[in-house]
N, C-alpha and C positions, 0 to 999 in steps of 0.2 A: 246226314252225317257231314260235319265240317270235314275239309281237307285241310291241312298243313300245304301250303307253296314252297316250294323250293326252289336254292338257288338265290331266294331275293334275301336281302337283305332290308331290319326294318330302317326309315327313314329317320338320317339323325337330327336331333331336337336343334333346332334354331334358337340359340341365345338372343333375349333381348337387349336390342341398344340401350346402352343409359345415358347416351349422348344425348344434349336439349340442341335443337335445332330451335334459331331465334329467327322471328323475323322482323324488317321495324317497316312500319306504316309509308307506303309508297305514295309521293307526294311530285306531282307535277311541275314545282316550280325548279325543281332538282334540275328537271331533264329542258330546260328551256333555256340554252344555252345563247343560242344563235336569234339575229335577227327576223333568219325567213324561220326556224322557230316558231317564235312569238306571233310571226304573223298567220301561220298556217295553225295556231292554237286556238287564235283570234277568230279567224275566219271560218276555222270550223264550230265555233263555241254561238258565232251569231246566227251559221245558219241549222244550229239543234236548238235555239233556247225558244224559241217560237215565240208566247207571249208571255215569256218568265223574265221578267228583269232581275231575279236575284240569282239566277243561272249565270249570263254577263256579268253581272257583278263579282261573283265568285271570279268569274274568269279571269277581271280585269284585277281579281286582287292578286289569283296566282300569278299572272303576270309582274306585278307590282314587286310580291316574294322574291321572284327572281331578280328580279333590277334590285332589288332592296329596298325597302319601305321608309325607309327615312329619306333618303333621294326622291322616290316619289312627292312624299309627305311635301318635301321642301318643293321641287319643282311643278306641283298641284296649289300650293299655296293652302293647303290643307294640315293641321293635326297629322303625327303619324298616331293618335289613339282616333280620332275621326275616321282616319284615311280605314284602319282596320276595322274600324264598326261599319262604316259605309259599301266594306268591298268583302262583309264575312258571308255564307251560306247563310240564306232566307232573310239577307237584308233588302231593300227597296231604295236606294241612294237615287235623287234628286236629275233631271236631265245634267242639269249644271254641273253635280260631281261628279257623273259620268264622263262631259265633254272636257271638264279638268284633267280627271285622272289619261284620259284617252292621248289628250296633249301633252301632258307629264310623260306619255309612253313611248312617247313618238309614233303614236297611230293614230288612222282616220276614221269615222266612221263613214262608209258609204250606202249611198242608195240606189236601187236596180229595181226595177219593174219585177213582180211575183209572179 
């Protein structure tokens, strides 16, 4: 036999939001403001890409975003539609426009014993 509870009260119904909560695509070259920034992007981007150069490549393009792609493009000696094909996700760009773009950035690439 059910019992009645007493004393409580039932639990009032919760309206739905009809608010849209948006959100827009988080993008790395937003937040690379500063110099040690870029370096510490840099430097973590060379030592996860292991043997993926279009990992780097990506990197060096966000960077790039952030400097602005046209500055680069001019200071690489490069296309800014080359510069964006050579530095998009799953490209394979050239040592040569690596060591361009790298000098357009004002970065080094270094080497240290594994």
């Amino acid at each position: 036999m059910a019992t009645k509870r007493q004393g409580r009260k039932p639990a009032a119904k919760k309206s739905a939001s009809t608010s849209k909560i948006t959100f827009s695509k988080w993008d790395v070259a937003d937040h690379l403001r500063t110099e040690a920034d870029i370096v510490a992007y840099f430097e973590a981007c060379l030592e996860e890409a292991g043997d993926d150069p279009s990992f780097i490549a990506a990197a060096l393009g966000d960077i790039a975003r952030a400097r602005g792609m046209s500055r680069v493009a001019r200071d690489s000696g490069l296309t800014r539609e080359g510069l964006y094909r050579a530095l998009s996700r799953g490209a394979n760009p050239s040592l040569g426009t690596v060591l361009k773009v790298t000098r357009a950035l004002g970065l080094k690439l270094r080497a240290e014993a594994a």
